[in-house]
C-alpha positions as CSV (number, residue, x, y, z in Angstrom):
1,X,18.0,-13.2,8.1
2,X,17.0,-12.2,11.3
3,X,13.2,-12.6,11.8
4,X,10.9,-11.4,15.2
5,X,8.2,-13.6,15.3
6,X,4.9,-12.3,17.2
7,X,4.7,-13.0,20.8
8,X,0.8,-11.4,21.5
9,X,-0.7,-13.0,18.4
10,X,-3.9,-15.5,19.7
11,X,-4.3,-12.8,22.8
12,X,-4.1,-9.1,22.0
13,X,-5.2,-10.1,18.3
14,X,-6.0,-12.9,16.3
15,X,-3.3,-15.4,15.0
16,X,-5.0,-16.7,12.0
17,X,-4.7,-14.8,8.6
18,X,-8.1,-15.1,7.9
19,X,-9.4,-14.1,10.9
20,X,-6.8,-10.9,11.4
21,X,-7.7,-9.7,7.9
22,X,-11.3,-9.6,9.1
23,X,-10.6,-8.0,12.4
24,X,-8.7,-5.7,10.5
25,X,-11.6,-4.4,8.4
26,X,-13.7,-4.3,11.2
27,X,-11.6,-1.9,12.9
28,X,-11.2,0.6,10.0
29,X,-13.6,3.6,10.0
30,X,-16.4,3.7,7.1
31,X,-14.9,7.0,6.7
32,X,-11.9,7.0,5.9
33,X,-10.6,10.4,5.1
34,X,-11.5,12.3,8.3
35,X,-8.6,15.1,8.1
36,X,-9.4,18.8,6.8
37,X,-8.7,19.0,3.2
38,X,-5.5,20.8,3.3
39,X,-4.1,18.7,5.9
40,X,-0.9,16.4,4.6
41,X,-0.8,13.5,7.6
42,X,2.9,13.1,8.5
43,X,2.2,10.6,11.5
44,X,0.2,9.6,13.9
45,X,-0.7,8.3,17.7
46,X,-2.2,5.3,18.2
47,X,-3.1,3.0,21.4
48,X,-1.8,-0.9,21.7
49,X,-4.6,-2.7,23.6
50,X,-6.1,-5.7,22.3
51,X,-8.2,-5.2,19.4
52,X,-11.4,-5.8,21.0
53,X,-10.4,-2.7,23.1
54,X,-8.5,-0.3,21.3
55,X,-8.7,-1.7,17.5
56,X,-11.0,1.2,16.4
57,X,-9.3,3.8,17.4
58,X,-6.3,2.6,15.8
59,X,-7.9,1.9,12.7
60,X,-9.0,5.2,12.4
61,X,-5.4,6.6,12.6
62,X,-4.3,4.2,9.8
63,X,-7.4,5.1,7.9
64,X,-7.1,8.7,8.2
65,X,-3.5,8.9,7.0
66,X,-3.7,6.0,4.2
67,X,-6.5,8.4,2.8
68,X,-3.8,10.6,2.0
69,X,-0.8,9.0,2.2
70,X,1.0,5.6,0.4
71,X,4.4,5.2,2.1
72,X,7.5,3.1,1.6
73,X,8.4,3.0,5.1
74,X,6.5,3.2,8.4
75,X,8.7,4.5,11.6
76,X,6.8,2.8,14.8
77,X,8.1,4.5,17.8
78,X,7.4,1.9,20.6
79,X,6.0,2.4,24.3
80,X,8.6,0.5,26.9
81,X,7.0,-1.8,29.4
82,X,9.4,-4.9,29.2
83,X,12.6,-3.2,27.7
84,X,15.0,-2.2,30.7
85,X,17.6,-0.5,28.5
86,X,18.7,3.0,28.7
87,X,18.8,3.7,25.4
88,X,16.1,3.8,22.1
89,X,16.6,0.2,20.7
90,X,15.7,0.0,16.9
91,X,15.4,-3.6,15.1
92,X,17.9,-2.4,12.3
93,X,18.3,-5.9,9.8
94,X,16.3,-8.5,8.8
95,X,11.9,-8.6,9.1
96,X,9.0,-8.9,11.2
97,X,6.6,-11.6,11.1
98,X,2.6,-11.6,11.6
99,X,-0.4,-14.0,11.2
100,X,-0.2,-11.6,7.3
101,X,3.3,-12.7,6.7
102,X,6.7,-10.6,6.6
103,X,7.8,-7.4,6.8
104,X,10.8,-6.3,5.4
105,X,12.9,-3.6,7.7
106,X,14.0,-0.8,5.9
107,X,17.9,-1.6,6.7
108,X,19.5,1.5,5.0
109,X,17.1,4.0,7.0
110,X,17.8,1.6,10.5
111,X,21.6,2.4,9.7
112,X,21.3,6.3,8.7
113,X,19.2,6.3,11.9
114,X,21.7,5.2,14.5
115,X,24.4,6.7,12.2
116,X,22.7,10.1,12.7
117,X,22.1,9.9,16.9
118,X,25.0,10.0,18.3
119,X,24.8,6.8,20.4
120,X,21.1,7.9,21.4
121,X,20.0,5.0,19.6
122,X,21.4,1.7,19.2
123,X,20.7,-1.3,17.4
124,X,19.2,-3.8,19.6
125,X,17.0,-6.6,18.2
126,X,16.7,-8.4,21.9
127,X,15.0,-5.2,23.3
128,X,11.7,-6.1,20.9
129,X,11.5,-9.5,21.9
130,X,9.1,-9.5,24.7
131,X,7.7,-6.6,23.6
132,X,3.5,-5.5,22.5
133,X,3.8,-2.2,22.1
134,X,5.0,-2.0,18.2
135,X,3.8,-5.5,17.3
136,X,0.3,-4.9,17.8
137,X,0.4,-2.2,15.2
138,X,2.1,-3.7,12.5
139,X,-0.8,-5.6,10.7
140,X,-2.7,-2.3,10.7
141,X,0.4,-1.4,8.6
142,X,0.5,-4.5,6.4
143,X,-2.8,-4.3,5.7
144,X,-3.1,-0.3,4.3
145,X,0.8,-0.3,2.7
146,X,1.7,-4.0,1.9
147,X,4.8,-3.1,0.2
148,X,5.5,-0.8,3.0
149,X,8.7,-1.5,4.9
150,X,9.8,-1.0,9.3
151,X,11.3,0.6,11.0
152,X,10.8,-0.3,15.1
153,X,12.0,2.1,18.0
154,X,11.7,1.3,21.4
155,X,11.4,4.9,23.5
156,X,12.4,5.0,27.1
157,X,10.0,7.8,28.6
158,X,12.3,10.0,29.3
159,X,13.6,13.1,28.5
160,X,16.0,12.2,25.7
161,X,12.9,11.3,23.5
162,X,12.3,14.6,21.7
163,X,15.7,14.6,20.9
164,X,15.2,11.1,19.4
165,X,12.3,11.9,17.2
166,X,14.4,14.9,15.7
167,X,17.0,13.0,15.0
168,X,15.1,10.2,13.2
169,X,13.0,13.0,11.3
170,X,16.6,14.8,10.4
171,X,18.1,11.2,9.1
172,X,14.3,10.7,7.1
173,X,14.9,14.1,5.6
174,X,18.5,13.9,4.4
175,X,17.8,10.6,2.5
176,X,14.4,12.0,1.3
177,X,12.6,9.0,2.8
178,X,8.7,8.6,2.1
179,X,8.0,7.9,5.6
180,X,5.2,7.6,8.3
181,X,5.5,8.2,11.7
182,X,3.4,6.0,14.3
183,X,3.6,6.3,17.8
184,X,2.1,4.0,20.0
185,X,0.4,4.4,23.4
186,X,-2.2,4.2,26.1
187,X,-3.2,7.0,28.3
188,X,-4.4,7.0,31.6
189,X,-4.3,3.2,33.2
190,X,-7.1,3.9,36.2
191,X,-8.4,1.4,38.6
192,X,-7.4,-0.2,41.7
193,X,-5.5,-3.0,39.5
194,X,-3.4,-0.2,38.4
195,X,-2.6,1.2,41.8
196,X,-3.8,4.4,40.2
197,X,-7.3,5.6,41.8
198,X,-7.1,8.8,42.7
199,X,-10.7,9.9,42.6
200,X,-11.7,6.5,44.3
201,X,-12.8,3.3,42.5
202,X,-15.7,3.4,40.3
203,X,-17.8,5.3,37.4
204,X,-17.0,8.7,38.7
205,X,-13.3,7.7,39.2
206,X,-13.0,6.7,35.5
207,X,-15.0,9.6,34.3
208,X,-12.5,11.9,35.8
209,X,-9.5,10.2,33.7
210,X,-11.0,10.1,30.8
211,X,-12.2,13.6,31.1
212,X,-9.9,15.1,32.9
213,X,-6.9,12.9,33.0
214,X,-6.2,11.8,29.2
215,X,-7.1,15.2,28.6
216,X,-4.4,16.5,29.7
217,X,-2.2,14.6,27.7
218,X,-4.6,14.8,24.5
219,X,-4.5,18.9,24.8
220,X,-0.6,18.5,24.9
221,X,-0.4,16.5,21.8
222,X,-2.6,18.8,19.7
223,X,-1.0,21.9,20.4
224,X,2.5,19.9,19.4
225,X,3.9,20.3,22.8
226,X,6.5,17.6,22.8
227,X,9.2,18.8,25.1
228,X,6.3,18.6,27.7
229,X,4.9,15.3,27.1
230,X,7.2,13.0,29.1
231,X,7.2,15.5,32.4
232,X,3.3,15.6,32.0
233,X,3.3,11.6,31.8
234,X,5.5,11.5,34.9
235,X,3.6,14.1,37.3
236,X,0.0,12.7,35.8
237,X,0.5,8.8,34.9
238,X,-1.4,9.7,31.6
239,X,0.4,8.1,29.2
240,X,2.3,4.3,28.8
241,X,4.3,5.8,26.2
242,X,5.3,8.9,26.7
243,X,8.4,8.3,25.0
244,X,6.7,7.4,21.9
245,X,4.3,10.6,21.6
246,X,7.3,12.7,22.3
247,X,9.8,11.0,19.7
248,X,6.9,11.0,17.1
249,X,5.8,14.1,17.5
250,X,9.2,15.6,16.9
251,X,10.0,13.0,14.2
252,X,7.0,15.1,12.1
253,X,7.3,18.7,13.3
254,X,11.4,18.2,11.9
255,X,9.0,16.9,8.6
256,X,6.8,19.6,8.5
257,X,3.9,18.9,10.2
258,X,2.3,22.6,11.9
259,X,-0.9,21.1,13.1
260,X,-2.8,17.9,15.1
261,X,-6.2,16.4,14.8
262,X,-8.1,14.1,17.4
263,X,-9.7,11.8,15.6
264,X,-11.4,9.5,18.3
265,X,-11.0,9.3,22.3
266,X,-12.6,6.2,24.2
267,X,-11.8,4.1,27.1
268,X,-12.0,0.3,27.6
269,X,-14.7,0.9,30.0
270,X,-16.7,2.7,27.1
271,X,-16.0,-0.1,25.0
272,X,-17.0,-3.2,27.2
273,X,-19.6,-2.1,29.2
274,X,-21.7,-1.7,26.6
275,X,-21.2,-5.1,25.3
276,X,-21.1,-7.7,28.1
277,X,-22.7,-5.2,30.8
278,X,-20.1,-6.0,33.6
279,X,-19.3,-4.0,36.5
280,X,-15.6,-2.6,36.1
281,X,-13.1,-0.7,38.6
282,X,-10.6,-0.3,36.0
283,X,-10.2,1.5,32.1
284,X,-7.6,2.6,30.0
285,X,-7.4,5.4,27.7
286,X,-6.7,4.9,24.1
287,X,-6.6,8.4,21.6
288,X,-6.1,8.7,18.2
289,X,-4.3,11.9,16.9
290,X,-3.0,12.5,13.7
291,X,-0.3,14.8,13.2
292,X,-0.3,17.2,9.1
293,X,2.0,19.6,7.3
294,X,-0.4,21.9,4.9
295,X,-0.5,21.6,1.4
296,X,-3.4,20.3,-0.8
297,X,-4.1,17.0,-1.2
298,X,-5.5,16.0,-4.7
299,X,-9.0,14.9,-5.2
């Protein structure tokens, strides 16, 4: 069986069981269920930082929806920042491994999937190798749904990707799969180590992307805007996964979903400072949005 073993464990998170279970419950919200009452979560947007950075926010999206929600199989649509291939690449066959232990793909959905795209996506196990993006959300997924199985898709930012995520929401539907969406991403990368500092270096500079900047892409999002989302990412440099918030948001409007909450919005900057007081030119965005269908959940 073919197994991806982690290649960020020990830097973006911890590689110890122990310890990753704890960081884990650190990271999830006290409050769990944060969604309006007749809200049924479908998916979600989460970032990929380290934990130390970005672990709150994506604990919130895993807490919001496992309020709600026990699926059999998670759908991870990946940002791209090592994968040069033109194509989506999903791991179809074998499991994932973390500092929890394995994670079973869902094969049979892998194969409907690339069955279903018309060569839009192919399997390609390499394409994850190198790759943060998806691995840094999978414990959050082991740890709400253990019996939950994977599925991982790597999403060139492009504008193919809304096409993707209806074609992976059509194959979900025809096999009647319990399913979650996840897509994961970063917004705006500022600072002068990102060559990005359009309203100069400092405070005022980061300010503006979190205000104005993520903003943009966040406003997209929660009016379900997904044909727009990989144009807006080009023309703004708001989003490291563009693909991702595309694919997934069309993965859950093809499964019903009429509506989007923001759950949380912070920077690294916003993080950090606070807690070791150093002076910083740079900051990353990190969202978390959670995409529902209506109905009424029971209490």
């Amino acid at each position: 069986m073919s197994v991806r073993t982690p290649v960020v464990a020990g830097r973006f998170y911890a590689d110890e069981e122990h310890v990753c279970r704890r960081d884990l419950r650190d990271c999830l919200p006290a409050q769990a269920d944060a969604l309006p009452k007749e809200a049924i979560p479908v998916g979600g947007i989460m970032p990929h930082a380290g934990w130390m950075c970005s672990g709150a926010v994506a604990g919130s999206v895993i807490a919001a929806i496992g309020a709600r929600r026990r699926p059999t199989t998670v759908v991870i649509f990946g940002a791209v920042h090592v994968y040069m291939g033109p194509d989506a690449a999903v791991y179809a066959r074998g499991a994932w491994g973390t500092p929890l232990g394995m994670i079973e793909i869902d094969e049979p959905l892998a194969a409907r999937i690339i069955e279903e795209s018309d060569g839009l996506i192919r399997d390609d196990r390499g394409a994850h190798s190198a790759e943060h993006s998806i691995e840094v959300e999978v414990p959050f997924v082991q740890h709400a749904w253990p019996e939950a199985r994977l599925v991982p898709i790597m999403v060139q930012p492009d504008e193919r990707a809304t096409t993707i995520g209806k074609t992976v929401g059509r194959a979900c539907r025809a096999v009647n799969a319990d399913v979650v969406f996840l897509g994961s991403t970063d917004l705006t990368h500022y600072g002068p180590s990102y060559g990005f500092t359009p309203e100069g270096i400092g405070r005022e500079g980061l300010e503006w992307a979190r205000r104005v900047n993520d903003r943009r892409m966040i406003d997209l999002m929660l009016a379900l805007r997904a044909d727009e989302i990989t144009h807006e990412a080009m023309q703004h440099h708001n989003a490291c996964g563009a693909g991702a918030i595309a694919a997934t948001m069309a993965a859950c409007r093809e499964l019903g979903a009429t509506r989007a909450d923001l759950l949380t919005h912070t920077t690294s900057f916003e993080v950090l400072f606070p807690r070791f007081h150093q002076p910083m030119d740079d900051a990353v965005g990190y969202a978390g949005v959670v995409f529902s269908k209506d109905g009424v959940t029971p209490d």
